[in-house]
mmCIF file as Biopython writes it, N, C-alpha, C and O atoms, coordinates in Angstrom:
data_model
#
loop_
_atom_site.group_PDB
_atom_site.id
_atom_site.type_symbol
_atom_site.label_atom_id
_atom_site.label_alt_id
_atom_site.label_comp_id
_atom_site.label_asym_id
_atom_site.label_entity_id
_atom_site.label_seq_id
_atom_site.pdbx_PDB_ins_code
_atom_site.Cartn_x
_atom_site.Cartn_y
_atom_site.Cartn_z
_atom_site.occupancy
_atom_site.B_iso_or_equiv
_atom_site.auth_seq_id
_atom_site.auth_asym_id
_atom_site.pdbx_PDB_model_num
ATOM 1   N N  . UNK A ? 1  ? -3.547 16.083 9.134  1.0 0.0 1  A 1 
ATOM 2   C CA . UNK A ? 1  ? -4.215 14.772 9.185  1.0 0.0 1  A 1 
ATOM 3   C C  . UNK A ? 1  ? -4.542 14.302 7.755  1.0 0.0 1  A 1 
ATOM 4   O O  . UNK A ? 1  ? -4.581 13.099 7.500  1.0 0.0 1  A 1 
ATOM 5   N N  . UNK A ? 2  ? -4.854 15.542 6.522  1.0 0.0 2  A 1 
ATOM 6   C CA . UNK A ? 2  ? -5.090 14.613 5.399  1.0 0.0 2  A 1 
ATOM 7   C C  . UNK A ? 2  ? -4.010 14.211 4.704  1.0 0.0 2  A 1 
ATOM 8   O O  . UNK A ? 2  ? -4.187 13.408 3.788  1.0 0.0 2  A 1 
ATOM 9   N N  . UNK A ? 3  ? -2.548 14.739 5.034  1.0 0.0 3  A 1 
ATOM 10  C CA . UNK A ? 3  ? -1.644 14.214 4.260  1.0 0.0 3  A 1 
ATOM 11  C C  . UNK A ? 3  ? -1.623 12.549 4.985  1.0 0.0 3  A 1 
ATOM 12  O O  . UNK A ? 3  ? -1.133 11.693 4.248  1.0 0.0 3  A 1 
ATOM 13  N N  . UNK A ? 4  ? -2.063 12.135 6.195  1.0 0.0 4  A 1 
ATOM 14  C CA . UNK A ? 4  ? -1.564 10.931 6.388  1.0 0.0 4  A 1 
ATOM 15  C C  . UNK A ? 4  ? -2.646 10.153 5.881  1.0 0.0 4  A 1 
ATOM 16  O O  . UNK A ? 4  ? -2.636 8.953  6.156  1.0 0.0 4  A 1 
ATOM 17  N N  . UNK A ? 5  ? -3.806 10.725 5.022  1.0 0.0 5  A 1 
ATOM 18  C CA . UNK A ? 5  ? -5.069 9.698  4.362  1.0 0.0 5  A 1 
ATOM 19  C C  . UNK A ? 5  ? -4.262 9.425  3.496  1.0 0.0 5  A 1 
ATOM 20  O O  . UNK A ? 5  ? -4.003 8.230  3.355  1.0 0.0 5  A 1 
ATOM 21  N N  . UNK A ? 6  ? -3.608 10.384 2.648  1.0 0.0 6  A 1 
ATOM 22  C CA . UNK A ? 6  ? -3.071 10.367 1.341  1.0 0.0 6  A 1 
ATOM 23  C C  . UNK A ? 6  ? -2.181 9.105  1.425  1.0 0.0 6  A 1 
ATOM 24  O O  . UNK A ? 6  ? -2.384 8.041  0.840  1.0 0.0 6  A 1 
ATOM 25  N N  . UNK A ? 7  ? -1.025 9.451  2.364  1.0 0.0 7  A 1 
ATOM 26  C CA . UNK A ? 7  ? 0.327  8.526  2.428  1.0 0.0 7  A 1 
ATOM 27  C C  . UNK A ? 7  ? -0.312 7.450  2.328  1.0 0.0 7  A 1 
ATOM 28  O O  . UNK A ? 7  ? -0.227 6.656  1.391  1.0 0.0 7  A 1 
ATOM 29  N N  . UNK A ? 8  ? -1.191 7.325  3.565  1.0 0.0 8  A 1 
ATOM 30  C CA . UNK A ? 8  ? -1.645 5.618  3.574  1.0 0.0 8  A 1 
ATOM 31  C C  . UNK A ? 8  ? -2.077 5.225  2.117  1.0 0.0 8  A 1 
ATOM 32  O O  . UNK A ? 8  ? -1.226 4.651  1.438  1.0 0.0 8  A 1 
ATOM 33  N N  . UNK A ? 9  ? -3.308 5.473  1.564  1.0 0.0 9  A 1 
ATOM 34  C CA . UNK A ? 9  ? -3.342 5.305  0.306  1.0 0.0 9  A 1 
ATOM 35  C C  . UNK A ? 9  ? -2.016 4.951  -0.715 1.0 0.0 9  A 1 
ATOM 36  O O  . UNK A ? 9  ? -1.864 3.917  -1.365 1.0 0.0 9  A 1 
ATOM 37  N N  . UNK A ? 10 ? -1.082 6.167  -0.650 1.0 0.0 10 A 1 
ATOM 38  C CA . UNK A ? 10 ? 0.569  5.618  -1.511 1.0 0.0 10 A 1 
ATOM 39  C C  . UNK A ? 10 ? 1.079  4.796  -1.273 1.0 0.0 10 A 1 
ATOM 40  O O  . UNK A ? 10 ? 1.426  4.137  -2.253 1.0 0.0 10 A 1 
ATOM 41  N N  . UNK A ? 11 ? 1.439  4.308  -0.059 1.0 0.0 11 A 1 
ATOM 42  C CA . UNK A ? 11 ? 2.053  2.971  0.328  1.0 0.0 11 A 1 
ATOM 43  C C  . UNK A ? 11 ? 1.500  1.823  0.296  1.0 0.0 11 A 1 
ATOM 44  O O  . UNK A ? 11 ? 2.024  0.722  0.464  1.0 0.0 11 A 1 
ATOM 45  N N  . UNK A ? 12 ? 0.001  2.194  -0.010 1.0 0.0 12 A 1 
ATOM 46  C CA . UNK A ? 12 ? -0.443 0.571  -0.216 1.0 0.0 12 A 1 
ATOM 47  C C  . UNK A ? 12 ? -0.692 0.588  -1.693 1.0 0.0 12 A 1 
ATOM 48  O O  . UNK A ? 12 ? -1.052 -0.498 -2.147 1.0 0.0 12 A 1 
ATOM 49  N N  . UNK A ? 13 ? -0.537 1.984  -2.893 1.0 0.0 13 A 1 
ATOM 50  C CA . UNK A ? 13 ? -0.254 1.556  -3.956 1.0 0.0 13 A 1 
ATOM 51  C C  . UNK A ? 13 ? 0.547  0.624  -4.114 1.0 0.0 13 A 1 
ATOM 52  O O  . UNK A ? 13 ? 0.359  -0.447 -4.691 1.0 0.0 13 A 1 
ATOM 53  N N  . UNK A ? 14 ? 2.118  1.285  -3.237 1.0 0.0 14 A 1 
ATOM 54  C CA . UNK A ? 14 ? 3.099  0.694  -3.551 1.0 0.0 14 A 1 
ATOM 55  C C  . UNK A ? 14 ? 3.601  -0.738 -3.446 1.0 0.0 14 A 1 
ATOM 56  O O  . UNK A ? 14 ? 2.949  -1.635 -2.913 1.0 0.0 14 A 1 
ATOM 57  N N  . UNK A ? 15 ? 4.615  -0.867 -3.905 1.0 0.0 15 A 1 
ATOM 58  C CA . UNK A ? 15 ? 5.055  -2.071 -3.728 1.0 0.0 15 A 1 
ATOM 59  C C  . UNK A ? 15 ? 5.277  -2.907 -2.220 1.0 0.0 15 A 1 
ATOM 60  O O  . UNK A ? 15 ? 5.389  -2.384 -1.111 1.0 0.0 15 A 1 
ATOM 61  N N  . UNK A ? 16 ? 5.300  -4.270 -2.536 1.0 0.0 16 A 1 
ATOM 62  C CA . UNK A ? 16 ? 5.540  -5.078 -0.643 1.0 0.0 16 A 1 
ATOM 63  C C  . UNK A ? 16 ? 6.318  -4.628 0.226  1.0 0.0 16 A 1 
ATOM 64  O O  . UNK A ? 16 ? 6.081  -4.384 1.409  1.0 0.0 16 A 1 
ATOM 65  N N  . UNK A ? 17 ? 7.742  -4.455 -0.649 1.0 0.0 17 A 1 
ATOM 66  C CA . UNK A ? 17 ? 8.845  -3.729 -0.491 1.0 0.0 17 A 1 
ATOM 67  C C  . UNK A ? 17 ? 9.127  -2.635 0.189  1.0 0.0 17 A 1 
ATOM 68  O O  . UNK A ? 17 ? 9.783  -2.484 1.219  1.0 0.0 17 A 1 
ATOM 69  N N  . UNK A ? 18 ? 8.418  -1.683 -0.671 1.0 0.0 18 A 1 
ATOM 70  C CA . UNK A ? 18 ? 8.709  -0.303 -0.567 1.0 0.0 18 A 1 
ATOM 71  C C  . UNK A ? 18 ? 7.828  0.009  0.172  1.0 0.0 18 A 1 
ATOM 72  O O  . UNK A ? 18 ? 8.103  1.008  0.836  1.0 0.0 18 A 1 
ATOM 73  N N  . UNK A ? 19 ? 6.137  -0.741 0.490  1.0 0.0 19 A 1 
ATOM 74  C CA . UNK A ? 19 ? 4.925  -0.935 1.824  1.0 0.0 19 A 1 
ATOM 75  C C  . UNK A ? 19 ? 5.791  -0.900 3.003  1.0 0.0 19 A 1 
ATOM 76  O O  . UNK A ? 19 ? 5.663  0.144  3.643  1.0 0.0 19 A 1 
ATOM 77  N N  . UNK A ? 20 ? 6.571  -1.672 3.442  1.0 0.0 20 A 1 
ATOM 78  C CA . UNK A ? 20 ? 7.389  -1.584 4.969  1.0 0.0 20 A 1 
ATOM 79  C C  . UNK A ? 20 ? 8.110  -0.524 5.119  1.0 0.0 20 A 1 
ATOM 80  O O  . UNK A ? 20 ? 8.013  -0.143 6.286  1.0 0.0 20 A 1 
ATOM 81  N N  . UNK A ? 21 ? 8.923  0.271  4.376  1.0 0.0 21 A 1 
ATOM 82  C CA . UNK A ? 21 ? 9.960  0.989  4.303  1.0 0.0 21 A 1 
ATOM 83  C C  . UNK A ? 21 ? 8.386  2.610  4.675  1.0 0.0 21 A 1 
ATOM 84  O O  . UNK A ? 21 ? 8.496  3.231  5.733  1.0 0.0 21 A 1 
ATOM 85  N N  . UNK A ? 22 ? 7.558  2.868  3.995  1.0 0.0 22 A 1 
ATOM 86  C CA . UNK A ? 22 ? 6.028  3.551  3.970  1.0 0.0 22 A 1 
ATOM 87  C C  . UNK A ? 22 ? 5.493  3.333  5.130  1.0 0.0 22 A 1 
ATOM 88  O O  . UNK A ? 22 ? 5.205  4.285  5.855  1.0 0.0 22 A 1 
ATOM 89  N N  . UNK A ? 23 ? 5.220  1.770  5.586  1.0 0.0 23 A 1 
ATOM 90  C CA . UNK A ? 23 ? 4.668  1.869  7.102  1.0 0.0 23 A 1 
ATOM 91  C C  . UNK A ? 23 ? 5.467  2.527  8.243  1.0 0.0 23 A 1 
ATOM 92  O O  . UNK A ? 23 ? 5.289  3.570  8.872  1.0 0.0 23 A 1 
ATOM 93  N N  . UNK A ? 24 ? 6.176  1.801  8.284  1.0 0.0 24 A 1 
ATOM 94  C CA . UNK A ? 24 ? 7.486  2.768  9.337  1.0 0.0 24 A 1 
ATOM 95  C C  . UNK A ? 24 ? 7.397  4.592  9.644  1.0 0.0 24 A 1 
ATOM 96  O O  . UNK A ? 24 ? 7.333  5.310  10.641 1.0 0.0 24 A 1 
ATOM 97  N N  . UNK A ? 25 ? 7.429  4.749  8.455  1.0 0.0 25 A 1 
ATOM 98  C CA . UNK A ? 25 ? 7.255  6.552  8.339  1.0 0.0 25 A 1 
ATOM 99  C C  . UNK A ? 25 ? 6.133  6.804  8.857  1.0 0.0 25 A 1 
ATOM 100 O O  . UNK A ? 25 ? 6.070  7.633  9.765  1.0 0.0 25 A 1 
ATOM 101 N N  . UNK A ? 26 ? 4.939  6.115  8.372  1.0 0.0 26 A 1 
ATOM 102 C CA . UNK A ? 26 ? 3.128  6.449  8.858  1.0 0.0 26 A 1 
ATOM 103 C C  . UNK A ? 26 ? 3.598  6.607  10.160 1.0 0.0 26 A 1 
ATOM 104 O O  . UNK A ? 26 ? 3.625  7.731  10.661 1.0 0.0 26 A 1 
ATOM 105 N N  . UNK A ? 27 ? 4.110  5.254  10.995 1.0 0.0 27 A 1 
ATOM 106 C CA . UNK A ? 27 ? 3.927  5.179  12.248 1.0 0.0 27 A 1 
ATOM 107 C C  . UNK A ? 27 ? 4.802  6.223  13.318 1.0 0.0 27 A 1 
ATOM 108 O O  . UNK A ? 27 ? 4.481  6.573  14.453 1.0 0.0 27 A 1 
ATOM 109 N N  . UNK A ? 28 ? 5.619  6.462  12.784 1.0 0.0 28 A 1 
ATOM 110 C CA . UNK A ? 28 ? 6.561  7.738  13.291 1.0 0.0 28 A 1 
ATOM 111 C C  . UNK A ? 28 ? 5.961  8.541  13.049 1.0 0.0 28 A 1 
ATOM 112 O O  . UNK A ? 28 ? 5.972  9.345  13.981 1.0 0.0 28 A 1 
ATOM 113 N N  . UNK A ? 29 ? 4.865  9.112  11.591 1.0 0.0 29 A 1 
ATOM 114 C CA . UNK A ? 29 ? 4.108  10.396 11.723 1.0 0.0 29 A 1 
ATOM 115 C C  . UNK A ? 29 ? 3.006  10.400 12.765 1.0 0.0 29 A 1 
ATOM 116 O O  . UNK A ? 29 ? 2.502  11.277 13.465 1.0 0.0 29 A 1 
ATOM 117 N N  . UNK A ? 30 ? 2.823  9.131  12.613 1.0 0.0 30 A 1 
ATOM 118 C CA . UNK A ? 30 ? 1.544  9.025  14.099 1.0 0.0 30 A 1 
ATOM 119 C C  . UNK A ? 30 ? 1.843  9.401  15.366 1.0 0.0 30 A 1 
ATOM 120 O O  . UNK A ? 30 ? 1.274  10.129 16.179 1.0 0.0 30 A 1 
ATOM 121 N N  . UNK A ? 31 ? 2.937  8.709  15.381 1.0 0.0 31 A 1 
ATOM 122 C CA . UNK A ? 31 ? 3.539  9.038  16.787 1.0 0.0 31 A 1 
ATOM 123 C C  . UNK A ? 31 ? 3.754  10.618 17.566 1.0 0.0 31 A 1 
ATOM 124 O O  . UNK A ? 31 ? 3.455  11.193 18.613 1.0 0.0 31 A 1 
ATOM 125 N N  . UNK A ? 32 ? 4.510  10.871 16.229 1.0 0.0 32 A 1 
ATOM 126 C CA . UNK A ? 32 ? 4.707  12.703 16.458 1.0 0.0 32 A 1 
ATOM 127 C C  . UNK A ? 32 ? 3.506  13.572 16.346 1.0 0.0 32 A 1 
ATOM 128 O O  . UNK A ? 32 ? 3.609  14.790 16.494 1.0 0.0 32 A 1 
#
């Protein structure tokens, strides 16, 4: 569970771009 605090945090460093391509993954880690 804390790697997905982390991710979230990285992907909203990141770029708009590269944010969608980051959300996608969160939500598949959520899922699983």
């Amino acid at each position: 569970m804390s790697q997905n605090s982390g991710r979230l945090k990285t992907f909203l460093t990141l770029p708009s771009s590269r944010t969608q391509y980051e959300i996608l993954l969160y939500i598949n880690s959520k899922e699983v």
